[in-house]
C-alpha positions as CSV (number, residue, x, y, z in Angstrom):
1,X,197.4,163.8,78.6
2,X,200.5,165.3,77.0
3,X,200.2,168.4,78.9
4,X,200.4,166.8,82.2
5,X,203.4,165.0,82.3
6,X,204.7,168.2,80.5
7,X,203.8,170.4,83.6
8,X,205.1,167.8,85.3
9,X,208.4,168.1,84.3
10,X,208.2,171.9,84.4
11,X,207.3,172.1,87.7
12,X,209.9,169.6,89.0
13,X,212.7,171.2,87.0
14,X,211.7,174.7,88.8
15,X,211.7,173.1,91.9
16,X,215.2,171.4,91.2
17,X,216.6,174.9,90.4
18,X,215.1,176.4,93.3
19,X,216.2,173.5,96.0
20,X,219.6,172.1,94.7
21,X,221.7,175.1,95.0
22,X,220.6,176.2,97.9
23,X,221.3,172.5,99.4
24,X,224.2,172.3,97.9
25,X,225.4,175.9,99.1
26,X,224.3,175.1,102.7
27,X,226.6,171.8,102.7
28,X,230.0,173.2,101.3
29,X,229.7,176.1,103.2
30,X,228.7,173.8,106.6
31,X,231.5,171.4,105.8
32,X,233.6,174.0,105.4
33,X,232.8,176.2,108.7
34,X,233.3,172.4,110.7
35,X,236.4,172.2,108.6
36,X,237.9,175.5,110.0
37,X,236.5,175.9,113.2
38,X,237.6,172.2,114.0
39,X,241.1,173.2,112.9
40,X,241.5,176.5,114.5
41,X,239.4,176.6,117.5
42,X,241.5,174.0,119.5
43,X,244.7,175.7,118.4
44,X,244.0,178.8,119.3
45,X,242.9,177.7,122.7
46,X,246.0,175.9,123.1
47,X,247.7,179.0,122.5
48,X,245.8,182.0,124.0
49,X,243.9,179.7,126.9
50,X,241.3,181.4,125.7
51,X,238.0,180.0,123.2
52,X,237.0,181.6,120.3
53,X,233.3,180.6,119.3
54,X,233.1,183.0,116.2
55,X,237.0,182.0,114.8
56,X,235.3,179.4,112.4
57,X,232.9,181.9,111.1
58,X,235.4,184.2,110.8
59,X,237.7,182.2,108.6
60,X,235.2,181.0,106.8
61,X,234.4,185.1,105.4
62,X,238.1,185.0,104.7
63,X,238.2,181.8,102.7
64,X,235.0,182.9,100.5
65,X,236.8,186.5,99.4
66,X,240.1,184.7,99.3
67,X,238.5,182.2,96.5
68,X,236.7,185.2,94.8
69,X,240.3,187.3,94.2
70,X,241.7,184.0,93.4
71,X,239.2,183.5,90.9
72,X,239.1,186.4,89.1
73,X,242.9,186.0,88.4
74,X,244.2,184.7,85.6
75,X,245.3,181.0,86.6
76,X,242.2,180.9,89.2
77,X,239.9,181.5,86.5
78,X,241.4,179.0,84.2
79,X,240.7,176.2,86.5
80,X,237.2,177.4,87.7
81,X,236.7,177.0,83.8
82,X,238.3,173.5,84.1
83,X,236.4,172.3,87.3
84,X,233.1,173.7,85.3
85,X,234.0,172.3,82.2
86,X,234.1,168.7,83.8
87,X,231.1,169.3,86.2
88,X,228.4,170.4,83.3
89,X,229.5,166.9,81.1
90,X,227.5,164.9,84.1
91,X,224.4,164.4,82.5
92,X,222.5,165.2,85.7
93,X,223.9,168.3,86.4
94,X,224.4,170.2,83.3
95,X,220.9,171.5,82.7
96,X,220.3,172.4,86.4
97,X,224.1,174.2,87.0
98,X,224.0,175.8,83.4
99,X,221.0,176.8,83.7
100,X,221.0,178.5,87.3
101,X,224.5,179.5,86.8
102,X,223.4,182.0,83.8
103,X,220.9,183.4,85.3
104,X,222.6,184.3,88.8
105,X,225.2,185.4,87.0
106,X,222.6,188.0,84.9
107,X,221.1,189.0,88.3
108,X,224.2,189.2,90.7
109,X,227.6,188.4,88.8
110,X,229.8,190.5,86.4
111,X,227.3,189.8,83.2
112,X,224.6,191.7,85.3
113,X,223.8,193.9,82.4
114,X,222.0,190.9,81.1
115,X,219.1,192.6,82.3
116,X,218.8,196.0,80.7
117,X,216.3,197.6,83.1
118,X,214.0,197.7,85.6
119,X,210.4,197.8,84.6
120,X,206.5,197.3,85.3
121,X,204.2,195.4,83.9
122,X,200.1,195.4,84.4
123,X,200.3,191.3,85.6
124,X,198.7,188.8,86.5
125,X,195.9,191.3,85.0
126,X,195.0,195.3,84.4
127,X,195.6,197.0,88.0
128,X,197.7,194.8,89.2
129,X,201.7,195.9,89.0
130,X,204.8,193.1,88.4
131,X,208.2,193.8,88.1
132,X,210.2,192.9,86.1
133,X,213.6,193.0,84.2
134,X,213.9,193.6,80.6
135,X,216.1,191.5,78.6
136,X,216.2,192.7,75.5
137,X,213.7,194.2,72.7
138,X,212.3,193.1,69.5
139,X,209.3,193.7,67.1
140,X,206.1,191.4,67.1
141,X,203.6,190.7,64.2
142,X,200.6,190.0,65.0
143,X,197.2,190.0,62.8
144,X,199.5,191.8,60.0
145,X,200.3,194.5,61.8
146,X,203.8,195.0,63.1
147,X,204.4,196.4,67.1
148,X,207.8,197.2,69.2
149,X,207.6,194.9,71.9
150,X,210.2,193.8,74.9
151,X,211.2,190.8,76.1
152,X,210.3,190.4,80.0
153,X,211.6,188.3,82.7
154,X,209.1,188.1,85.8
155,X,211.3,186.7,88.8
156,X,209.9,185.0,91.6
157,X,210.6,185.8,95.3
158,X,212.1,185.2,96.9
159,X,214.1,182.7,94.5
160,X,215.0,185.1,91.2
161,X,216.9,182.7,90.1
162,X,213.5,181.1,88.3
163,X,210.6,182.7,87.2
164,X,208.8,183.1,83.8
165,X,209.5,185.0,80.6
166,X,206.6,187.4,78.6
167,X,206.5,189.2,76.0
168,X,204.8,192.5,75.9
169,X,204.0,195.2,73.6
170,X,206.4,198.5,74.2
171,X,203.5,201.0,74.9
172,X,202.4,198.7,78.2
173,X,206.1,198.4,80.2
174,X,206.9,201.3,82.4
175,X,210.9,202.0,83.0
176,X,211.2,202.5,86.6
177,X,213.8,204.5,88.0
178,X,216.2,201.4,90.1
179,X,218.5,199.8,89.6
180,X,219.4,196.0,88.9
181,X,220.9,195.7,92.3
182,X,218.1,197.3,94.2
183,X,215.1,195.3,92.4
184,X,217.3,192.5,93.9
185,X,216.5,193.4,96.8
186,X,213.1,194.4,96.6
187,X,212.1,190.9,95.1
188,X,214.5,188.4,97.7
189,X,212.6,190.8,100.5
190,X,209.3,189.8,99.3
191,X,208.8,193.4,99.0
192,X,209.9,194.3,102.4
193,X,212.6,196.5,101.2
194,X,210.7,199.0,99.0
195,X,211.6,202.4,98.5
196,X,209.8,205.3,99.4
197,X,208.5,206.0,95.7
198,X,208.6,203.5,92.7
199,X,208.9,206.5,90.0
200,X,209.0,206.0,86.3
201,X,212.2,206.5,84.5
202,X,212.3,208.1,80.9
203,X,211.9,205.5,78.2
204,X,214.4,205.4,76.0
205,X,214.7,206.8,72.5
206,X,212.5,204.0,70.6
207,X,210.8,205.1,67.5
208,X,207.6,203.8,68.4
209,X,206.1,204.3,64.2
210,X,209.3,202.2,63.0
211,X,208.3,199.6,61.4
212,X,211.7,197.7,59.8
């Protein structure tokens, strides 16, 4: 019975990750276009006799880039660090916005390089081709004998922002030439936007006999 309520939880803190931001993002970003357009709309008509259906949308585009300039200066980002500081000490939010906020920052933000590379994995089973982004490499032991092995992160579409994490021996991932950005894209589009050819990238210089 322990395993139940343990898939339980699982299953509803996926879910949580999955639903809440994207609530959450629809809401500011609603209350913010009714903001504006409310504001600016009946101004503008006052002044031009003319309506303007799209100004709200509009100044909404410029509101979202102003906030990411003013954010990546110095003073902005000292009190996004403030705000973020007070927001993850709310015992109901930290683990959800900690958690999704590392990982969209490894798949879209400035710490994209998180991920290492773009790769393929045979998964669910042999024949069958997932892909995935490698996080980082390591060494396994396994029945005494000792394997290079990386560390795999399977997203899910056409949410990245959860998804599960494997481990797999070195000699089974293939490198695939694409980038971060454009495996993006290929797993939000539920494969939809694919390139033309999925070709394999040199592996990198791994001494596949080292055994420290």
């Amino acid at each position: 019975m322990t395993g139940i309520p343990a898939a339980i939880k699982r299953y509803f803190i996926s879910g949580v990750l999955v639903v809440v931001p994207g609530i959450l993002t629809f809401m500011v970003l609603r209350f913010l276009f009714e903001t504006l357009d409310g504001i600016l709309r009946p101004a503008l008509f006052k002044l031009t006799g003319r309506d303007l259906p799209v100004i709200g949308f509009a100044a909404l585009i410029l509101v979202i880039f102003a906030a990411g300039i003013i954010a990546r200066s110095y003073i902005g980002n000292w009190a996004v660090g403030l705000f973020e500081g007070w927001l993850v000490r709310l015992p109901l939010i930290r683990p959800v916005y900690g958690a999704a906020k590392q990982l969209l920052e490894a798949l879209a933000g400035p710490k994209m390089n998180a991920f290492k590379e773009v790769a393929m994995v045979e998964y669910p089973r042999l024949g069958m081709w997932t892909v995935v982004f490698i996080t980082t490499r390591t060494r396994v032991l396994v029945h005494g004998i000792e394997c290079p092995a990386v560390v795999a992160f399977i997203p899910s579409t056409p949410t990245p922002i959860t998804g599960m994490v494997i481990i797999v021996p070195e000699n089974q991932v293939v490198p695939l030439d694409m980038t971060i950005e454009e495996a993006v894209k290929f797993i939000v589009s539920g494969g939809v936007v694919t390139p033309e050819l999925m070709k394999e990238r040199a592996r990198p210089v791994t001494d596949a006999s080292d055994t420290r």
